[in-house]
Jmol script that loads the backbone (N, CA, C; Angstrom):
load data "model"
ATOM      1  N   UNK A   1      64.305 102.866  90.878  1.00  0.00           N
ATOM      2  CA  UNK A   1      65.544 103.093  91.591  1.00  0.00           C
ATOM      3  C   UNK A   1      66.600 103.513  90.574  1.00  0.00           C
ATOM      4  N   UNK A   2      67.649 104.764  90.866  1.00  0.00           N
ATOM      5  CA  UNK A   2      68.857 104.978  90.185  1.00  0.00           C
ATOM      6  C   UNK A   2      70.156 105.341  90.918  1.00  0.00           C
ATOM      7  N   UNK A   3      70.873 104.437  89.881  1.00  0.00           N
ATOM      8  CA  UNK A   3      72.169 104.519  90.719  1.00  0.00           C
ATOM      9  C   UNK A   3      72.846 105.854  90.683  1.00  0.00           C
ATOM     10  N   UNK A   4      72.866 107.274  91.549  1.00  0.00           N
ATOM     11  CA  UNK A   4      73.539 108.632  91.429  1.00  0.00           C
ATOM     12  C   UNK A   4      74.722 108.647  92.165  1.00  0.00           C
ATOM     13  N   UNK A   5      75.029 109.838  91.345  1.00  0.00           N
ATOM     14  CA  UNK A   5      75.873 110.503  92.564  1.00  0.00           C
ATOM     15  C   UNK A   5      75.181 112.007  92.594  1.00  0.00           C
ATOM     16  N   UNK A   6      75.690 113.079  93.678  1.00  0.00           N
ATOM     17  CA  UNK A   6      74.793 113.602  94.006  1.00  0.00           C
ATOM     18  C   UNK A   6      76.064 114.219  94.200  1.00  0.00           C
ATOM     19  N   UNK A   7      75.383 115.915  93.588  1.00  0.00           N
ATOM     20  CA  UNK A   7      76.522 116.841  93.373  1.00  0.00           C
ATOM     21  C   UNK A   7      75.988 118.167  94.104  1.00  0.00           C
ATOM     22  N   UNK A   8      76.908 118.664  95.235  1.00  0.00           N
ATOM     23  CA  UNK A   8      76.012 119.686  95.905  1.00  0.00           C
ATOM     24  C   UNK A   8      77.115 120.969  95.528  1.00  0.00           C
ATOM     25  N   UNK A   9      75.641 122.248  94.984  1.00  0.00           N
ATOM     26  CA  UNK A   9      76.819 123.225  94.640  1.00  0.00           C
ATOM     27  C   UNK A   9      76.223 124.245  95.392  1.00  0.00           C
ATOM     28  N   UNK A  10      76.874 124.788  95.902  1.00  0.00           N
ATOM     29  CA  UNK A  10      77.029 125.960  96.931  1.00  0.00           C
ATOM     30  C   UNK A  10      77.095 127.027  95.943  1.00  0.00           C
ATOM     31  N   UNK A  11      76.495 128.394  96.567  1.00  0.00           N
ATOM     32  CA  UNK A  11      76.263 129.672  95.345  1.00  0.00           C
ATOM     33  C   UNK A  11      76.062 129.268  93.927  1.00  0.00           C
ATOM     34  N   UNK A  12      75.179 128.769  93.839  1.00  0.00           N
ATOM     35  CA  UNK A  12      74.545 128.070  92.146  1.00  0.00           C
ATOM     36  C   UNK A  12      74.584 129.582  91.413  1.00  0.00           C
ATOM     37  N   UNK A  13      72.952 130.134  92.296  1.00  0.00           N
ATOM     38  CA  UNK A  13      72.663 131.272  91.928  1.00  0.00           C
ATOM     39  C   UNK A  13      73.123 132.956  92.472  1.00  0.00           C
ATOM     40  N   UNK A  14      73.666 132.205  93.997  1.00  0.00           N
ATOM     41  CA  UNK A  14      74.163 133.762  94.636  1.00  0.00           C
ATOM     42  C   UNK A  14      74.388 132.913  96.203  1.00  0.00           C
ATOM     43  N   UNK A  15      74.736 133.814  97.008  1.00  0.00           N
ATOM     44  CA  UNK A  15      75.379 132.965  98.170  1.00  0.00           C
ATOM     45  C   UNK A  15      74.288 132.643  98.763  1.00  0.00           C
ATOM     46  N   UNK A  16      73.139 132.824  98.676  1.00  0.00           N
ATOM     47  CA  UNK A  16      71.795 132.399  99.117  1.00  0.00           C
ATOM     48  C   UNK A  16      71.019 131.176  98.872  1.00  0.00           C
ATOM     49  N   UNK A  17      71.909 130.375  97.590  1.00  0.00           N
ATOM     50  CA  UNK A  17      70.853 129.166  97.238  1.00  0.00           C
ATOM     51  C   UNK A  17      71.911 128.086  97.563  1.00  0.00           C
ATOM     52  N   UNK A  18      71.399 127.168  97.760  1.00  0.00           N
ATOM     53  CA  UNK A  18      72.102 125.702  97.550  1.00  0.00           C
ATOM     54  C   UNK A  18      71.436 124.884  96.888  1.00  0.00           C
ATOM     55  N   UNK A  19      72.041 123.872  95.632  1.00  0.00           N
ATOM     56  CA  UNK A  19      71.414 122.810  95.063  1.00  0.00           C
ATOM     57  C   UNK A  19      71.800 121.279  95.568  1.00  0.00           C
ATOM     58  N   UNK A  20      71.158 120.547  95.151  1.00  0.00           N
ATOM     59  CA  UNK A  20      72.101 119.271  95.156  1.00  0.00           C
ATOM     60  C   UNK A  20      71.342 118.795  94.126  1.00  0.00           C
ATOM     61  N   UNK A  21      72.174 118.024  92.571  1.00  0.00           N
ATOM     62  CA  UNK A  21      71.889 117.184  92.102  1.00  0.00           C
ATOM     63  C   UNK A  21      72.720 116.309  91.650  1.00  0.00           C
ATOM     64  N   UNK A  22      71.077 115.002  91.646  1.00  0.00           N
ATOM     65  CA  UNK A  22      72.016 113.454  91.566  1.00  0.00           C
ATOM     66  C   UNK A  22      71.484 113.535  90.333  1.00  0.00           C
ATOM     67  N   UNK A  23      73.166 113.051  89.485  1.00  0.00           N
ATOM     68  CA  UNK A  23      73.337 112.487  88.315  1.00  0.00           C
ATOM     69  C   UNK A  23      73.398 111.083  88.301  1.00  0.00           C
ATOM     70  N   UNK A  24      73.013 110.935  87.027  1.00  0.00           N
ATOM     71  CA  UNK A  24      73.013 109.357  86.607  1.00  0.00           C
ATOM     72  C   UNK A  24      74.258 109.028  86.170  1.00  0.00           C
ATOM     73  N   UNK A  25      74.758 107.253  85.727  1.00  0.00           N
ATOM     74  CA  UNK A  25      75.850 106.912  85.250  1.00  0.00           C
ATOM     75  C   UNK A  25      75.999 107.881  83.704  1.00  0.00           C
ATOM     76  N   UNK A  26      74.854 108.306  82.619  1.00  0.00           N
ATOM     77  CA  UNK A  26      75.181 109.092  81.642  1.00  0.00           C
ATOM     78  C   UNK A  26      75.064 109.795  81.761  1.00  0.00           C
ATOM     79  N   UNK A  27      75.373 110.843  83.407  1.00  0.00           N
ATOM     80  CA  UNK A  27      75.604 112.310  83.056  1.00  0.00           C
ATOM     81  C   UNK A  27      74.386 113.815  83.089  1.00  0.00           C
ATOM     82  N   UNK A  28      73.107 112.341  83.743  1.00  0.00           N
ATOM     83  CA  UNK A  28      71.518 113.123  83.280  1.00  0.00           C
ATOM     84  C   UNK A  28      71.384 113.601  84.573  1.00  0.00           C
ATOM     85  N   UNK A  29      70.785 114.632  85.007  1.00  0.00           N
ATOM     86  CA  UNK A  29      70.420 114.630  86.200  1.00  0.00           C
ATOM     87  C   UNK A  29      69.040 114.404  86.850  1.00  0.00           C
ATOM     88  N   UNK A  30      68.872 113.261  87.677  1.00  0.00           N
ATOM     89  CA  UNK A  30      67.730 112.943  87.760  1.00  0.00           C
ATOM     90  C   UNK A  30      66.707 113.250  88.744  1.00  0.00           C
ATOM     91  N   UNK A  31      67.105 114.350  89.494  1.00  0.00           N
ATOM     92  CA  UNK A  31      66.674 114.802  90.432  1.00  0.00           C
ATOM     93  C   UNK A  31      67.568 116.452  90.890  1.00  0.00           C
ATOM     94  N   UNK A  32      66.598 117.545  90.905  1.00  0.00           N
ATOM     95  CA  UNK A  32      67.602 118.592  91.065  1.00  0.00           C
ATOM     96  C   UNK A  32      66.901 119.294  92.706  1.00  0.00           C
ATOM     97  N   UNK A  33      67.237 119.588  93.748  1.00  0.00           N
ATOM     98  CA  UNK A  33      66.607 119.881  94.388  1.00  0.00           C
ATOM     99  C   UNK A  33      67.193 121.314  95.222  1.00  0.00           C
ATOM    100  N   UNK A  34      66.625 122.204  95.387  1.00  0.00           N
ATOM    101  CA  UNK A  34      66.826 123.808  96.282  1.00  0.00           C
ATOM    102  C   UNK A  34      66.105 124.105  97.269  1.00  0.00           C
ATOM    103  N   UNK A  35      67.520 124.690  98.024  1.00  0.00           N
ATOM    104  CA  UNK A  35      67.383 125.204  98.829  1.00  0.00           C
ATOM    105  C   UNK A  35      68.132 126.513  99.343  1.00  0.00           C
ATOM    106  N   UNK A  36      66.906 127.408 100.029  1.00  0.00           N
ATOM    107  CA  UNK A  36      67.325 129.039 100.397  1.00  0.00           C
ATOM    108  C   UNK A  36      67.941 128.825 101.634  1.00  0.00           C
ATOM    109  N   UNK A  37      68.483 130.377 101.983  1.00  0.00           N
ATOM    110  CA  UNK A  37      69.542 130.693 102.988  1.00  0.00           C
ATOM    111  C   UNK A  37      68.105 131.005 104.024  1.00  0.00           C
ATOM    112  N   UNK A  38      68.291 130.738 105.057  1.00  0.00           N
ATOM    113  CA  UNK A  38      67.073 131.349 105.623  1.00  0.00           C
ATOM    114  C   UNK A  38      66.673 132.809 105.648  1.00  0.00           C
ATOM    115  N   UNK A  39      67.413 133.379 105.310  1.00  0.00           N
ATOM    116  CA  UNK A  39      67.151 134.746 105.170  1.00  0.00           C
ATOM    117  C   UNK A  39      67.190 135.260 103.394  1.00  0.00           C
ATOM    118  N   UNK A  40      66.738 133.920 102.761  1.00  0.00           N
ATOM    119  CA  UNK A  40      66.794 134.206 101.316  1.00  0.00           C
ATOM    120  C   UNK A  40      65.351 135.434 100.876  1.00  0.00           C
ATOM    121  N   UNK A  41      65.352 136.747 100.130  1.00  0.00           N
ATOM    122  CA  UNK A  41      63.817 137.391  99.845  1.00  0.00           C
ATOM    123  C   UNK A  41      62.951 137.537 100.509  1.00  0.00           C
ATOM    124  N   UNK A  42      63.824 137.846 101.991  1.00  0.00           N
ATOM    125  CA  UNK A  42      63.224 138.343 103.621  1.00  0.00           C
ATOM    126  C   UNK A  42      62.303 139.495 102.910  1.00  0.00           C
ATOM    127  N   UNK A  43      62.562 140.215 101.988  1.00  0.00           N
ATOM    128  CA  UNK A  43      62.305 141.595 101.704  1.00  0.00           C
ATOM    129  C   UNK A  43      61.014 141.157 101.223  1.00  0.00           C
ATOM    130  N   UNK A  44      60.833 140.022 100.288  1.00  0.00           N
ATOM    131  CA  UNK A  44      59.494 139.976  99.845  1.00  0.00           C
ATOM    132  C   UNK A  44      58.861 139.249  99.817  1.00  0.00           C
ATOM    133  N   UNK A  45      59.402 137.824 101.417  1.00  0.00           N
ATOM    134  CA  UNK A  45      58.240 137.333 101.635  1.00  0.00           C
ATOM    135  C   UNK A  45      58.048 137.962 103.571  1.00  0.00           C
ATOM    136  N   UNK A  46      58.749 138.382 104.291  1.00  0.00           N
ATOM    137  CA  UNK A  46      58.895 139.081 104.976  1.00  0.00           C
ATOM    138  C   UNK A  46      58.817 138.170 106.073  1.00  0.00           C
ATOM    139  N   UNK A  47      59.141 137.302 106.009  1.00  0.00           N
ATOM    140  CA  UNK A  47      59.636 135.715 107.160  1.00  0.00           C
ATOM    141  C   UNK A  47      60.679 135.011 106.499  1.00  0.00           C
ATOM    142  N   UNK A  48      61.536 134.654 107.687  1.00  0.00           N
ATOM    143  CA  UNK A  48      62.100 133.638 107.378  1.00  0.00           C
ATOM    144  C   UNK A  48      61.764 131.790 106.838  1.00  0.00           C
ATOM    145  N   UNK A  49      62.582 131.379 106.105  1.00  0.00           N
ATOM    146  CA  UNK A  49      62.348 130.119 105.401  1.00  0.00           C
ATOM    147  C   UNK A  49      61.919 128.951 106.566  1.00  0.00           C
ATOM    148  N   UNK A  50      62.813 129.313 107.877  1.00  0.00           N
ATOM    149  CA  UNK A  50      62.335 128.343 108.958  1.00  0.00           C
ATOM    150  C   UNK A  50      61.428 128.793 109.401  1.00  0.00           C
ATOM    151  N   UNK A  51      60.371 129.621 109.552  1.00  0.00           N
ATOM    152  CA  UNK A  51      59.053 130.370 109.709  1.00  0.00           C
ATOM    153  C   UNK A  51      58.454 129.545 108.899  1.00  0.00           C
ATOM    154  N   UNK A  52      58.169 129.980 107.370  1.00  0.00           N
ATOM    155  CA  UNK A  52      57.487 129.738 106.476  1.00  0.00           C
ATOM    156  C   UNK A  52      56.974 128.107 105.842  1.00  0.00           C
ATOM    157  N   UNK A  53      58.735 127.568 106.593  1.00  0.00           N
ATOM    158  CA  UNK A  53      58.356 125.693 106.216  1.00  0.00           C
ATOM    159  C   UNK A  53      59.209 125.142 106.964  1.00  0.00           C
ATOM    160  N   UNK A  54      58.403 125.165 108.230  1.00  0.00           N
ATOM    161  CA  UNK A  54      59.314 124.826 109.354  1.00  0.00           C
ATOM    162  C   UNK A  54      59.678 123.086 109.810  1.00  0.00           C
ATOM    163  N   UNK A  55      58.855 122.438 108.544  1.00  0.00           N
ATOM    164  CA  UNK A  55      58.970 120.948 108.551  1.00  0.00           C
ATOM    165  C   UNK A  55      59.969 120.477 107.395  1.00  0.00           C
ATOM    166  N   UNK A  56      60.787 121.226 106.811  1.00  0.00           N
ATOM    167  CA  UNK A  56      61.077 120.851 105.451  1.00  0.00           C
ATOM    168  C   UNK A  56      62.675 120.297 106.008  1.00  0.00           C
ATOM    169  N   UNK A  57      63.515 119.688 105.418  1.00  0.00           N
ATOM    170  CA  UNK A  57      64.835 119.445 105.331  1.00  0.00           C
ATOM    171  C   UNK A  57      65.279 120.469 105.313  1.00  0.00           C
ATOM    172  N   UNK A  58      66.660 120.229 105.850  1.00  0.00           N
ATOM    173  CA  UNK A  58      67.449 122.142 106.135  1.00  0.00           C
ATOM    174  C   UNK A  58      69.006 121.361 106.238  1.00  0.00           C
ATOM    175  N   UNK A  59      69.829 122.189 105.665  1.00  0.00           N
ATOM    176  CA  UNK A  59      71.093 121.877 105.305  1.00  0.00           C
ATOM    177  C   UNK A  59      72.069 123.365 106.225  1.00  0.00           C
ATOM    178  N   UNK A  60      73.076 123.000 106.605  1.00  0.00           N
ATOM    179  CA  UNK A  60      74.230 123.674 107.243  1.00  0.00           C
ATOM    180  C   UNK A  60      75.327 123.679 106.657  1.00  0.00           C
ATOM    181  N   UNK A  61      75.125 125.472 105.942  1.00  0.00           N
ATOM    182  CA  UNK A  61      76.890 125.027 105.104  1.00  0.00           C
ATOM    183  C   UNK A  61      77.543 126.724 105.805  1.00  0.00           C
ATOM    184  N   UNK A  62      78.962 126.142 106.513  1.00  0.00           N
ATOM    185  CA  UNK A  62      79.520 127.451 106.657  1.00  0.00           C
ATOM    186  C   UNK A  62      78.700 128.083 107.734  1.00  0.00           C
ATOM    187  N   UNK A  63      77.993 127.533 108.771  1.00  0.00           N
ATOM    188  CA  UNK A  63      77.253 128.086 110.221  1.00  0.00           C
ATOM    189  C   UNK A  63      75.629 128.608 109.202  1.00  0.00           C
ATOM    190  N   UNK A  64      75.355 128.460 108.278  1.00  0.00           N
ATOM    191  CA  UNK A  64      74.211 129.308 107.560  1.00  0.00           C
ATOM    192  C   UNK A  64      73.045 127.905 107.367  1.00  0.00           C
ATOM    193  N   UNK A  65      72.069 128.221 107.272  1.00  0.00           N
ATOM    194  CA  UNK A  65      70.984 127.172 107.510  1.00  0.00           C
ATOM    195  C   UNK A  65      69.989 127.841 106.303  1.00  0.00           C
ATOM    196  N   UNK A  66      69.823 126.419 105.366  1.00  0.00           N
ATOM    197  CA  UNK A  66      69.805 126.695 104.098  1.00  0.00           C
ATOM    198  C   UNK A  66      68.004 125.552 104.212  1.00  0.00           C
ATOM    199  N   UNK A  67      66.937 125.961 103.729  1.00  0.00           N
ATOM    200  CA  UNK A  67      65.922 125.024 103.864  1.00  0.00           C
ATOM    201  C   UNK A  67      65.553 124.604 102.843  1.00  0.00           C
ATOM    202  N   UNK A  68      64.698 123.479 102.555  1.00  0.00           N
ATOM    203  CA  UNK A  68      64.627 122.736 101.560  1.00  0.00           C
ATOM    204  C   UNK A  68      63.161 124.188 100.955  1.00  0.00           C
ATOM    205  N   UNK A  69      63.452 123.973  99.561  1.00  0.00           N
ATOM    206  CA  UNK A  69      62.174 125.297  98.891  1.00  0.00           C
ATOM    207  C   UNK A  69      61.393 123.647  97.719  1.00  0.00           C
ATOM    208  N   UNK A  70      61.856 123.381  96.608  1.00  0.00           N
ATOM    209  CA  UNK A  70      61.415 122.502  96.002  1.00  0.00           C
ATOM    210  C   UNK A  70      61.975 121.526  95.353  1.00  0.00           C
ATOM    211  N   UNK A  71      61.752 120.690  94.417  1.00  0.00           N
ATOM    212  CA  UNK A  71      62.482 119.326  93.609  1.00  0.00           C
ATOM    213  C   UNK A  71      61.627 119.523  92.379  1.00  0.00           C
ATOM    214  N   UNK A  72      62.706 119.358  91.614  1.00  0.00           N
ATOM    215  CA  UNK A  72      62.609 118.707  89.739  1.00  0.00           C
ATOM    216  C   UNK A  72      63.268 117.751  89.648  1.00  0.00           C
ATOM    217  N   UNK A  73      62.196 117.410  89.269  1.00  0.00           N
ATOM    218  CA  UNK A  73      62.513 115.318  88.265  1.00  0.00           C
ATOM    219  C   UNK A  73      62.362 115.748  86.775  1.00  0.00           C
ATOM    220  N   UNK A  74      63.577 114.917  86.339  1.00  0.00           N
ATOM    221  CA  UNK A  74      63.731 115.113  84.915  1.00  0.00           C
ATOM    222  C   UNK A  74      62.446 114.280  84.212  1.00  0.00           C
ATOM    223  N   UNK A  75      62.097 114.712  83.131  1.00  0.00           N
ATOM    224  CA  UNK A  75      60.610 113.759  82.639  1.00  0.00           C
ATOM    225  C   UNK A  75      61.144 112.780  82.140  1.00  0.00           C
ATOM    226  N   UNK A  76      62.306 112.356  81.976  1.00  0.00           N
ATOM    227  CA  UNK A  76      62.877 111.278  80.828  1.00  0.00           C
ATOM    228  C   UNK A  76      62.876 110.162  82.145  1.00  0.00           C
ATOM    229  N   UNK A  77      62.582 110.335  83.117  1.00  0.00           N
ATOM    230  CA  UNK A  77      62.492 108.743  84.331  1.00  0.00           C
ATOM    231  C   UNK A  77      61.270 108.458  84.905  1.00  0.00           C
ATOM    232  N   UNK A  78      60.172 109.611  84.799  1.00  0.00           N
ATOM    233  CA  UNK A  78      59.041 109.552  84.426  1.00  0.00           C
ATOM    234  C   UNK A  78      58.300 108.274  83.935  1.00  0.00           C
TER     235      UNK A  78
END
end "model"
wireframe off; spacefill off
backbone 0.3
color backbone group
């Protein structure tokens, strides 16, 4: 168990991604997790994200529906 806070940043990488990560009391982040716009690289996977992982967590920022893609754990909590 760790005590975070959990920092969600909107356009990390472009208006298409959303992150959220929880930091620790020193600042580490111990969990980083993304997610696409549903219409994130329509071009080259040629479905939408709610198509493709239609069970995953999905976030609403600004009317846009953003789905969970994957998670990194830092190795140092490992």
């Amino acid at each position: 168990m760790y005590d975070t806070v959990c920092m969600i940043d909107v356009g990390c990488f472009s208006d298409s991604v959303v992150s959220e990560q929880f930091i620790d009391k020193n600042g580490r982040t111990v969990l980083w997790r993304r997610f696409n716009r549903d219409d994130w690289a329509y071009g080259r996977y040629g479905r939408r994200w709610t198509e493709m992982l239609p069970e995953n967590e999905r976030l609403t920022v600004n009317g846009e529906v953003f789905v969970h893609w994957y998670d990194c754990i830092s190795d140092y909590i490992l």
